[in-house]
PDB file of the backbone (N, CA, C, O) and the ligand in Angstrom, with CONECT records:
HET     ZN  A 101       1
ATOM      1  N   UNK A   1     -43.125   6.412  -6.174  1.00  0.00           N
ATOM      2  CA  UNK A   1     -41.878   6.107  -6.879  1.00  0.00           C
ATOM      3  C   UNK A   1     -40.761   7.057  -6.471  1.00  0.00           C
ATOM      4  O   UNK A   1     -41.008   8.261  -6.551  1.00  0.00           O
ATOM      5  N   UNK A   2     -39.248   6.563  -5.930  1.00  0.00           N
ATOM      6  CA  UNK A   2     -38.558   7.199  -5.163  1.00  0.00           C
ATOM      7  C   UNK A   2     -37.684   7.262  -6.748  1.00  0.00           C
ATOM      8  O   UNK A   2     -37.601   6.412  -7.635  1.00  0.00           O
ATOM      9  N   UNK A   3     -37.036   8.816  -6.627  1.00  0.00           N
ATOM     10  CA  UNK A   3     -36.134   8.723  -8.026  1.00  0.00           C
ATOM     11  C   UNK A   3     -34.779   8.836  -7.531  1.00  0.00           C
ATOM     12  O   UNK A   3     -34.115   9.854  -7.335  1.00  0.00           O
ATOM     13  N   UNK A   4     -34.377   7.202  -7.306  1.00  0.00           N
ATOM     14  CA  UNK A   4     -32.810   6.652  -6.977  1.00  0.00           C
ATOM     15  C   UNK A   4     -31.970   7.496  -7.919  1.00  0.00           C
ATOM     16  O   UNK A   4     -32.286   7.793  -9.071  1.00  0.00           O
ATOM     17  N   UNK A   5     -31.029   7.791  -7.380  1.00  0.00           N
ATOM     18  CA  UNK A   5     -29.690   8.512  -8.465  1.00  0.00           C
ATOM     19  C   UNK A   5     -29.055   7.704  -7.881  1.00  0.00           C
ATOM     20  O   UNK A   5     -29.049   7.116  -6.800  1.00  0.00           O
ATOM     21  N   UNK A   6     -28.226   7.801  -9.256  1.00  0.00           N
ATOM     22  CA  UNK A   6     -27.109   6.621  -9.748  1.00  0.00           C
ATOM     23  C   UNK A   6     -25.968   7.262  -9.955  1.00  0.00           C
ATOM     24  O   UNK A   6     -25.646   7.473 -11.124  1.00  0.00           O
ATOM     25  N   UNK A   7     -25.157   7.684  -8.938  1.00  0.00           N
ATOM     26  CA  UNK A   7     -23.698   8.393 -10.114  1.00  0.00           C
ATOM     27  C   UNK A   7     -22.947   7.551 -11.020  1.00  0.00           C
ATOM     28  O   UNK A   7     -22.124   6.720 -10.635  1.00  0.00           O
ATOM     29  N   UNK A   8     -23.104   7.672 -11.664  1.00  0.00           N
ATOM     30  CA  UNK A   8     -22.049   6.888 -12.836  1.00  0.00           C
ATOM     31  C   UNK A   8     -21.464   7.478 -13.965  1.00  0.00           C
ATOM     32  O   UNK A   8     -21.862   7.948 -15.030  1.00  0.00           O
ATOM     33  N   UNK A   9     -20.464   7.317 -13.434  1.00  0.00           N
ATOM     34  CA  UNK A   9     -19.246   8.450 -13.430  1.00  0.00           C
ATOM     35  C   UNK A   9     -17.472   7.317 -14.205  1.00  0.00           C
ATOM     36  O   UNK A   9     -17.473   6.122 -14.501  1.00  0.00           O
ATOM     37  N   UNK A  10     -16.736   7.921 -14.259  1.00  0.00           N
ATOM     38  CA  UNK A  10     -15.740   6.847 -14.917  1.00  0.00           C
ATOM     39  C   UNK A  10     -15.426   5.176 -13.836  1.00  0.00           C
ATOM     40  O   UNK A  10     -15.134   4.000 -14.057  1.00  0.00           O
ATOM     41  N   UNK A  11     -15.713   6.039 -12.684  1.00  0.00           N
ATOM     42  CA  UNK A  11     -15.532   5.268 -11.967  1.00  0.00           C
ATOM     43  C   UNK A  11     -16.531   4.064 -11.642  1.00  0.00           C
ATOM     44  O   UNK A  11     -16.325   2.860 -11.490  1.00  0.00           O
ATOM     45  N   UNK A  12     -17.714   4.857 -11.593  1.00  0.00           N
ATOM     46  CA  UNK A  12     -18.965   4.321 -11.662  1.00  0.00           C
ATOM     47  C   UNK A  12     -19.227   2.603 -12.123  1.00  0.00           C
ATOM     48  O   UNK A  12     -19.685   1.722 -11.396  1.00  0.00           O
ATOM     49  N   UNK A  13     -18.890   2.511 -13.192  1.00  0.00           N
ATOM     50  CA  UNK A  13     -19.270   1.093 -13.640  1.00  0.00           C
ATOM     51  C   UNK A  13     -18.841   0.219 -12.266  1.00  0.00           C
ATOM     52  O   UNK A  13     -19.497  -0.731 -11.839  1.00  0.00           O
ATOM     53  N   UNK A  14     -17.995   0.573 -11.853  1.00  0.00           N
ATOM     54  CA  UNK A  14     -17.141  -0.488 -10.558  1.00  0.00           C
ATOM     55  C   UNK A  14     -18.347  -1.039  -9.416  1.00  0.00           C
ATOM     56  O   UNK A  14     -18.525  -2.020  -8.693  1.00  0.00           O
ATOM     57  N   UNK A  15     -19.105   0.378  -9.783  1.00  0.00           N
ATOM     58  CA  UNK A  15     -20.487   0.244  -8.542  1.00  0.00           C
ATOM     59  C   UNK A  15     -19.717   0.300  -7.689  1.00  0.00           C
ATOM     60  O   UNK A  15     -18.544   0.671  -7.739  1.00  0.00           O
ATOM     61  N   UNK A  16     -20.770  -0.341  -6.186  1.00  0.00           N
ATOM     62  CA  UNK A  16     -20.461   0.388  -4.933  1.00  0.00           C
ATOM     63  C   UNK A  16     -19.665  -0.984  -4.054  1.00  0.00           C
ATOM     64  O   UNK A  16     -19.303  -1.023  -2.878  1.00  0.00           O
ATOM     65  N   UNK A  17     -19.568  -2.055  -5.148  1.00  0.00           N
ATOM     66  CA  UNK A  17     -18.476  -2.901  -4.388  1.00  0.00           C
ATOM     67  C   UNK A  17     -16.983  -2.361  -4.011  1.00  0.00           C
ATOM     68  O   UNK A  17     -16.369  -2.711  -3.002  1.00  0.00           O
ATOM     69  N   UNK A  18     -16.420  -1.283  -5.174  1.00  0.00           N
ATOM     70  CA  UNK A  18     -15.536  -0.670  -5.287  1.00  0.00           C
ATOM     71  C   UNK A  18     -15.942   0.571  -4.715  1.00  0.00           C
ATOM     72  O   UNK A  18     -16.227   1.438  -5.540  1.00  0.00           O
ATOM     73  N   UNK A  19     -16.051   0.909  -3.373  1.00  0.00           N
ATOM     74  CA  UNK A  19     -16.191   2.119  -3.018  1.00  0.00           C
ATOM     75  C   UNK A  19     -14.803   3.160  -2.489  1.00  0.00           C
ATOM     76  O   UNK A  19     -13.675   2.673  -2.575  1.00  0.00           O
ATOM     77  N   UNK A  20     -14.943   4.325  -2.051  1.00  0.00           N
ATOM     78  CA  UNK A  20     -14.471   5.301  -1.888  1.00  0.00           C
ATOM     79  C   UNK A  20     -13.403   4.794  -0.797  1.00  0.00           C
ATOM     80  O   UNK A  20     -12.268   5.255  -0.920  1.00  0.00           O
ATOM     81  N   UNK A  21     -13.568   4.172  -0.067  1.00  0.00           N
ATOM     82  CA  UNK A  21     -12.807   3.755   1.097  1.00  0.00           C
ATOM     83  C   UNK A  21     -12.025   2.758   0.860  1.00  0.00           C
ATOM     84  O   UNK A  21     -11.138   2.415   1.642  1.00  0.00           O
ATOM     85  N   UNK A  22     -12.320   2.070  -0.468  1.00  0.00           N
ATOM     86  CA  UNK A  22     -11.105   1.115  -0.784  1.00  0.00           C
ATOM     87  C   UNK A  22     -10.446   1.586  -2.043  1.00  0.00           C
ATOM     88  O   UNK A  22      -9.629   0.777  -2.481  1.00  0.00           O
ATOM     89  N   UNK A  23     -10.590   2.701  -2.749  1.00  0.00           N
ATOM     90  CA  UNK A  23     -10.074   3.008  -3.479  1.00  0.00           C
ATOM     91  C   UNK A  23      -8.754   3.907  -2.628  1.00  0.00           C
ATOM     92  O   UNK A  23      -7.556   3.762  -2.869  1.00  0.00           O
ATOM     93  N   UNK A  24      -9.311   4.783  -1.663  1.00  0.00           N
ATOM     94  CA  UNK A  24      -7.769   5.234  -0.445  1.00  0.00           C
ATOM     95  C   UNK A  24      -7.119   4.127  -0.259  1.00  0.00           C
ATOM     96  O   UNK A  24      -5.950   4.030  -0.632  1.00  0.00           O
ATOM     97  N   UNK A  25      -7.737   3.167   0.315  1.00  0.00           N
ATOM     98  CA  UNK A  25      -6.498   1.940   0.485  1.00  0.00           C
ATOM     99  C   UNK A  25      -5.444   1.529  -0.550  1.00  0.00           C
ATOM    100  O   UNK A  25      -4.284   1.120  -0.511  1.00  0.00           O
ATOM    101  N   UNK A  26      -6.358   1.819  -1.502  1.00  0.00           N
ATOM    102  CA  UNK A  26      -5.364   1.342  -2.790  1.00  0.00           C
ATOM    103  C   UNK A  26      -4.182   2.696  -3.061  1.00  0.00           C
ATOM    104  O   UNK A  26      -2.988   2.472  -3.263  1.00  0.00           O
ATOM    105  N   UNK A  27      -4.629   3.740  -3.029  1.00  0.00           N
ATOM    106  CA  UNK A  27      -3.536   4.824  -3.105  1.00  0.00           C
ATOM    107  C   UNK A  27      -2.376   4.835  -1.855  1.00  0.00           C
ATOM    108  O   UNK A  27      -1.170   5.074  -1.918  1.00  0.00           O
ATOM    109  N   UNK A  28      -3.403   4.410  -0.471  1.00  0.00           N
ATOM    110  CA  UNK A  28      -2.192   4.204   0.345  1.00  0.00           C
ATOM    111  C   UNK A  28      -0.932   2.904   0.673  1.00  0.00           C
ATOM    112  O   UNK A  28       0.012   2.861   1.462  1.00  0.00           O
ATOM    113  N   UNK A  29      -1.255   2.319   0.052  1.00  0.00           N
ATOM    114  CA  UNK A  29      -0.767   0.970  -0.364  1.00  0.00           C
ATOM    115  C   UNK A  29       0.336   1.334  -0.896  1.00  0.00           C
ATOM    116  O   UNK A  29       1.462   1.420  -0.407  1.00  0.00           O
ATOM    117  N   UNK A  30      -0.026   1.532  -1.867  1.00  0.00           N
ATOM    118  CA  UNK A  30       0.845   2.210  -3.406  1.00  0.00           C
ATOM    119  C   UNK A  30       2.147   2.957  -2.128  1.00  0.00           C
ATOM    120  O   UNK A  30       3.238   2.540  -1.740  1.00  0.00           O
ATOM    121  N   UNK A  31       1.409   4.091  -1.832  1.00  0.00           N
ATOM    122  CA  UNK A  31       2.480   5.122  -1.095  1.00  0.00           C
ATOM    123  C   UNK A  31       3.230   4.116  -0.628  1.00  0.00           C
ATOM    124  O   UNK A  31       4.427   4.118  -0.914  1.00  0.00           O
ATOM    125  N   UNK A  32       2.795   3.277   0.015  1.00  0.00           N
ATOM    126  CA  UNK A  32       3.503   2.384   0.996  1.00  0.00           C
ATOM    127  C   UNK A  32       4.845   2.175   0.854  1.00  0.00           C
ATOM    128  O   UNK A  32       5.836   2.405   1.547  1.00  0.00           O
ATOM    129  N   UNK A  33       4.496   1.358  -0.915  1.00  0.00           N
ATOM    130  CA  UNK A  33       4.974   0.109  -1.462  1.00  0.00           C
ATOM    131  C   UNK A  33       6.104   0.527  -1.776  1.00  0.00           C
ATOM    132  O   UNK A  33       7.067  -0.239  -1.769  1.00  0.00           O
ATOM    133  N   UNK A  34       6.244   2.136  -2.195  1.00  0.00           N
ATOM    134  CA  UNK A  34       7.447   2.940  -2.672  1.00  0.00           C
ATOM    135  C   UNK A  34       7.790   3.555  -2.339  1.00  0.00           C
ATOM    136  O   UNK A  34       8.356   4.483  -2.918  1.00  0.00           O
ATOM    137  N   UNK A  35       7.598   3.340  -0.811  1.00  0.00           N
ATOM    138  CA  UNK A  35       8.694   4.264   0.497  1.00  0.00           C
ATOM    139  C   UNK A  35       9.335   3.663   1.193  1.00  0.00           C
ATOM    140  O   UNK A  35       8.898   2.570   1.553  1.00  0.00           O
ATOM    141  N   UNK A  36      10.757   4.159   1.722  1.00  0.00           N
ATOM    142  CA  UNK A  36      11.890   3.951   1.876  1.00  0.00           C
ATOM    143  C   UNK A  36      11.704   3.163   3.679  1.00  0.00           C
ATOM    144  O   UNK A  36      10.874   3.928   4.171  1.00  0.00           O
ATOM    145  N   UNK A  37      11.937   2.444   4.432  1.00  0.00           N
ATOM    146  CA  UNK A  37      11.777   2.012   5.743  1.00  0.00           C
ATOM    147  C   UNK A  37      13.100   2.477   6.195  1.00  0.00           C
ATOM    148  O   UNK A  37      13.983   2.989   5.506  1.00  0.00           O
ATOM    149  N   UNK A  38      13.104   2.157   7.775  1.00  0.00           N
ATOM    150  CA  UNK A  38      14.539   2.175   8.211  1.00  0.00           C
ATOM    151  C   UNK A  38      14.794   0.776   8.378  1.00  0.00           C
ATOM    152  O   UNK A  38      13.859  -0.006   8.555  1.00  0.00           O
ATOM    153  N   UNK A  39      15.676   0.497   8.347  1.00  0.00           N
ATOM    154  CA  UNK A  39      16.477  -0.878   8.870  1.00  0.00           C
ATOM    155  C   UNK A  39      16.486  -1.342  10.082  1.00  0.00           C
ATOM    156  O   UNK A  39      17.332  -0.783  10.781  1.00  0.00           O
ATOM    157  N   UNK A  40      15.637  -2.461  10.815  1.00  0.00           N
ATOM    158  CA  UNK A  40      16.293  -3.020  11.906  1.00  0.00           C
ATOM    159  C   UNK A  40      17.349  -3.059  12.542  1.00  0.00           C
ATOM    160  O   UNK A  40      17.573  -2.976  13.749  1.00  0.00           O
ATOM    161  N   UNK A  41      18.273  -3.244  11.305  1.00  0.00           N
ATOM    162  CA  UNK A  41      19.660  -4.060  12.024  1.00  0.00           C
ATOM    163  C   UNK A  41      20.398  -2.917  12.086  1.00  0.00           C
ATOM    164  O   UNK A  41      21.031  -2.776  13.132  1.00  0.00           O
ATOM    165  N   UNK A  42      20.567  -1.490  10.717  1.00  0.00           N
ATOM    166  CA  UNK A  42      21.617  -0.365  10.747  1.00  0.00           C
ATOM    167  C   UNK A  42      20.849   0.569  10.966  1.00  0.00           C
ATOM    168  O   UNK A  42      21.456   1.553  11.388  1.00  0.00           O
ATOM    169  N   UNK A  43      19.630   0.727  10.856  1.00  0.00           N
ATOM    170  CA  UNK A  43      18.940   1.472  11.253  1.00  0.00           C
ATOM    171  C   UNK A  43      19.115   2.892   9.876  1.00  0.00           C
ATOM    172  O   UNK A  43      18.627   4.011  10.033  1.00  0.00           O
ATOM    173  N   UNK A  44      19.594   2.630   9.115  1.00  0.00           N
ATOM    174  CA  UNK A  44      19.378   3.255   7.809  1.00  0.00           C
ATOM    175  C   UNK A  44      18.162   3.384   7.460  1.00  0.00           C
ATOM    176  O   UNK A  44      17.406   2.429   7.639  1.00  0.00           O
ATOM    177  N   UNK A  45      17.727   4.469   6.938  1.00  0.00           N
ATOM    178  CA  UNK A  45      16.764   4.769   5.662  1.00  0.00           C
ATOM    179  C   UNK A  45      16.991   4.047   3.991  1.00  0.00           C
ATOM    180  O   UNK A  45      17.031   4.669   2.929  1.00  0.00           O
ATOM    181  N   UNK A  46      17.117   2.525   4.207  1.00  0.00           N
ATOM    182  CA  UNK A  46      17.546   2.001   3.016  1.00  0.00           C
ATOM    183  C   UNK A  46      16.725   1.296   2.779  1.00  0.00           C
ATOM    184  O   UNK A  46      16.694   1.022   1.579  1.00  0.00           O
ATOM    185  N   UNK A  47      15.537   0.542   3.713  1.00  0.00           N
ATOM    186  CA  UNK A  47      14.711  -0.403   3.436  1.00  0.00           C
ATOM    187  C   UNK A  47      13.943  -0.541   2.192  1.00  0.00           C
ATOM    188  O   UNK A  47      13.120   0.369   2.095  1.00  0.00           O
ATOM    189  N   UNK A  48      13.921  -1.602   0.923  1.00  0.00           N
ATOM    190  CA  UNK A  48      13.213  -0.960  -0.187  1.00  0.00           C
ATOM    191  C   UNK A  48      12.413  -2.244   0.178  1.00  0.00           C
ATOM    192  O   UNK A  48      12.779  -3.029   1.052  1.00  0.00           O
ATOM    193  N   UNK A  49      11.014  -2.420  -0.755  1.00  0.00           N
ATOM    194  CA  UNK A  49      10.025  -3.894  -0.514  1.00  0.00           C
ATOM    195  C   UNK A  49      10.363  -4.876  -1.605  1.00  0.00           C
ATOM    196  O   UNK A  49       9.731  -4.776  -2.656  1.00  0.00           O
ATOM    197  N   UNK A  50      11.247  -5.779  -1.491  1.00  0.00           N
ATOM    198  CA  UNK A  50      11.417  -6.439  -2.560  1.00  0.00           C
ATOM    199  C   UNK A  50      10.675  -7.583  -3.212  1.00  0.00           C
ATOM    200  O   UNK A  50      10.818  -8.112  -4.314  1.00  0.00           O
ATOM    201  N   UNK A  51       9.419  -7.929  -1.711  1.00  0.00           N
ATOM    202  CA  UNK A  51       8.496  -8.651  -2.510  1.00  0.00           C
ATOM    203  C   UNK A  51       7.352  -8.598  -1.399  1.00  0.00           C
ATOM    204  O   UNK A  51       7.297  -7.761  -0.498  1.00  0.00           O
ATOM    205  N   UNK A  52       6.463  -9.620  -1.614  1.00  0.00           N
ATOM    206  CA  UNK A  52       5.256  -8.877  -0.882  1.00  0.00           C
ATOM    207  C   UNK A  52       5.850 -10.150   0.393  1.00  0.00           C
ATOM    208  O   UNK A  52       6.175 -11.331   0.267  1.00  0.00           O
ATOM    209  N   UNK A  53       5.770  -9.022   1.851  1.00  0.00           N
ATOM    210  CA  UNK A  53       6.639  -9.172   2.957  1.00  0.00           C
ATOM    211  C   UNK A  53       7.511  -9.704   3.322  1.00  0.00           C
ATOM    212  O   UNK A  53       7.781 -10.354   4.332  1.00  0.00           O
ATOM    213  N   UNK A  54       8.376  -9.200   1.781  1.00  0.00           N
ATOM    214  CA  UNK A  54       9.690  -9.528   2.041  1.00  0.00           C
ATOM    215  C   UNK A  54      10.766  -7.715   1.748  1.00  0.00           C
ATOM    216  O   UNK A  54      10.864  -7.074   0.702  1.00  0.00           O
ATOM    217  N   UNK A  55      11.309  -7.443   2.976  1.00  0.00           N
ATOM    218  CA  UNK A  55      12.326  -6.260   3.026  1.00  0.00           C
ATOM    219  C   UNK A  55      13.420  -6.501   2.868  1.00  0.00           C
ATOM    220  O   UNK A  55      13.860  -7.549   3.341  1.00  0.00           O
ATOM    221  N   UNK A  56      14.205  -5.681   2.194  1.00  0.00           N
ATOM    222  CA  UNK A  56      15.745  -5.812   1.873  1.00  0.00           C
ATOM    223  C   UNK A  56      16.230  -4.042   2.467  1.00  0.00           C
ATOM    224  O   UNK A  56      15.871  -2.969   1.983  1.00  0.00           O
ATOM    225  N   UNK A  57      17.114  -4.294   3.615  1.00  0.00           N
ATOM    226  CA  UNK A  57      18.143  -2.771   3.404  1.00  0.00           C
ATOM    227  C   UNK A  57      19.316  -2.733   2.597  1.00  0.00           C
ATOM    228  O   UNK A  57      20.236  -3.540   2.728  1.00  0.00           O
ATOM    229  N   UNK A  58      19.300  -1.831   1.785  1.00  0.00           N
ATOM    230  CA  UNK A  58      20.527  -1.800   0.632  1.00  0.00           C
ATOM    231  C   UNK A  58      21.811  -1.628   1.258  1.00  0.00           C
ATOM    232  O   UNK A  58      22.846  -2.052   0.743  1.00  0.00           O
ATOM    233  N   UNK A  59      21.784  -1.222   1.987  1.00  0.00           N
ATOM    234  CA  UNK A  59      22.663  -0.566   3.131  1.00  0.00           C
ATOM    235  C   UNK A  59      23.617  -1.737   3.659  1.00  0.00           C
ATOM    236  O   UNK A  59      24.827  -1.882   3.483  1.00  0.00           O
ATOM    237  N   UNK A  60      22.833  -2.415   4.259  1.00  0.00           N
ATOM    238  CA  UNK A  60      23.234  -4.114   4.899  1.00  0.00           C
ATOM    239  C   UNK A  60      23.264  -5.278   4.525  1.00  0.00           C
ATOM    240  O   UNK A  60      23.901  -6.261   4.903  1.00  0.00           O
ATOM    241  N   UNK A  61      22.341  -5.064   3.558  1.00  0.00           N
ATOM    242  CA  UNK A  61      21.618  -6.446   2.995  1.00  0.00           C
ATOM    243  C   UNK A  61      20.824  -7.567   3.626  1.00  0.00           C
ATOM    244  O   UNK A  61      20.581  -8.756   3.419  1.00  0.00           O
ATOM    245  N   UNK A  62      20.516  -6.544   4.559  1.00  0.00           N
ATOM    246  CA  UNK A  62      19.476  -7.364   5.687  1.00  0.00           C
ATOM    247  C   UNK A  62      18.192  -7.341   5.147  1.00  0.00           C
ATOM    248  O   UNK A  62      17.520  -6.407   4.710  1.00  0.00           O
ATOM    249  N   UNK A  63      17.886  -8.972   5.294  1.00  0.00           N
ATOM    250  CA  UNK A  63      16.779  -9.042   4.647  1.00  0.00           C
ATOM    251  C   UNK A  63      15.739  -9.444   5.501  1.00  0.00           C
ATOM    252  O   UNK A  63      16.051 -10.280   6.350  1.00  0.00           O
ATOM    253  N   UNK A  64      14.646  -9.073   5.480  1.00  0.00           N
ATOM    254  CA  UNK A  64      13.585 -10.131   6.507  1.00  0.00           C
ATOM    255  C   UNK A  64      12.124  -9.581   6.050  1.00  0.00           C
ATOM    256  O   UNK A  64      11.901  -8.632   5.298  1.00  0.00           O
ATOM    257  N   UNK A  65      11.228 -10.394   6.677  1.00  0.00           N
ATOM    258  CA  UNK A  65       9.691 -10.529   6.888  1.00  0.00           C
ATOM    259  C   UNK A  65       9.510  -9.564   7.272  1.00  0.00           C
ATOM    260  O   UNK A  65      10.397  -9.138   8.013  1.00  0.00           O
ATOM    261  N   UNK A  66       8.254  -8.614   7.012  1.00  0.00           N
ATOM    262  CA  UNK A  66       7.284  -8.025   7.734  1.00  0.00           C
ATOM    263  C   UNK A  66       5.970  -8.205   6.790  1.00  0.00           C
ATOM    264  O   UNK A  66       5.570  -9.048   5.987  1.00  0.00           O
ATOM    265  N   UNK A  67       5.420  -6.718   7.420  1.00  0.00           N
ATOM    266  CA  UNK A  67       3.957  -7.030   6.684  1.00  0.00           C
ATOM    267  C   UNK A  67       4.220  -6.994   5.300  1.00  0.00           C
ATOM    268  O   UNK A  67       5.295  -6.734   4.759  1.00  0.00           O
ATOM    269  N   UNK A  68       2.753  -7.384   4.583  1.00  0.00           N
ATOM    270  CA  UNK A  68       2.953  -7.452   3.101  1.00  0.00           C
ATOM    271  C   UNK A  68       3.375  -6.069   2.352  1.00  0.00           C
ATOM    272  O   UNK A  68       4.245  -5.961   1.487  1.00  0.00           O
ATOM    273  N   UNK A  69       2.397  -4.837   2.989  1.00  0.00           N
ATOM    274  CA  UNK A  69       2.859  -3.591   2.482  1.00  0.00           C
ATOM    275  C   UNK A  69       3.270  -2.641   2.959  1.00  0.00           C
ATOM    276  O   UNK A  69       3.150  -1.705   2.170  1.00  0.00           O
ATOM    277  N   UNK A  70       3.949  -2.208   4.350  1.00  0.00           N
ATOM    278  CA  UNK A  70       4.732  -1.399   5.355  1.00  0.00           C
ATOM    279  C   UNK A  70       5.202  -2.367   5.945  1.00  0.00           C
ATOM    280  O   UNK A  70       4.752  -3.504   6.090  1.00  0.00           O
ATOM    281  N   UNK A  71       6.328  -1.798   6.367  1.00  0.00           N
ATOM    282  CA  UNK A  71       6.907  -2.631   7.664  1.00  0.00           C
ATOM    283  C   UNK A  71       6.580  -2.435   9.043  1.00  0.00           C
ATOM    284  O   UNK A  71       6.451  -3.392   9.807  1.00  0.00           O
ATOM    285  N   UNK A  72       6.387  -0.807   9.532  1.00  0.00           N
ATOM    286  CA  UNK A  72       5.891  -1.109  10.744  1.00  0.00           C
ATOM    287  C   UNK A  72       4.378  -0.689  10.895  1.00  0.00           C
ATOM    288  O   UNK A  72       3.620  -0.824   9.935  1.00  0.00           O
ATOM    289  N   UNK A  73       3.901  -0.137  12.196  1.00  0.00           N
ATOM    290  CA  UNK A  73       2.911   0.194  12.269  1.00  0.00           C
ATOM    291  C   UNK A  73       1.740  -0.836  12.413  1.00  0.00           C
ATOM    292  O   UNK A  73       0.577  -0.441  12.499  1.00  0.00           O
TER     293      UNK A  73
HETATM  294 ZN    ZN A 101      20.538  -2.168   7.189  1.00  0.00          ZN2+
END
């Protein structure tokens, strides 16, 4: 009889479908979602995400497609 440990921990109940490597994704996401891009067109630091891959620069009002949660990269 092998004695499996179980951490279960706050996080724990989530089990290991919710693991460690998608819980970073989710924090880096986040970072993503509420950082500033530059602009294509003025090339400003104005880019905000106004919907999921949709960018607006405040700056220009240039709006367009990219990815759902950064623009480049
Ligand atoms: Zn712009």
């Amino acid at each position: 009889m092998a004695a499996g440990t179980k951490k279960i921990g706050s996080a724990g109940r989530y089990g290991v479908r919710y693991g460690a490597t998608i819980k970073q994704k989710v924090v880096d996401i986040e970072k993503k979602q509420k950082a500033t891009y530059e602009c294509p067109s003025c090339h400003k630091i104005t880019v905000k995400r106004l919907a999921k891959g949709i960018w607006k620069c405040y700056k220009c009002s240039h709006t367009f497609a990219a990815k759902a949660f950064s623009v480049g990269e």
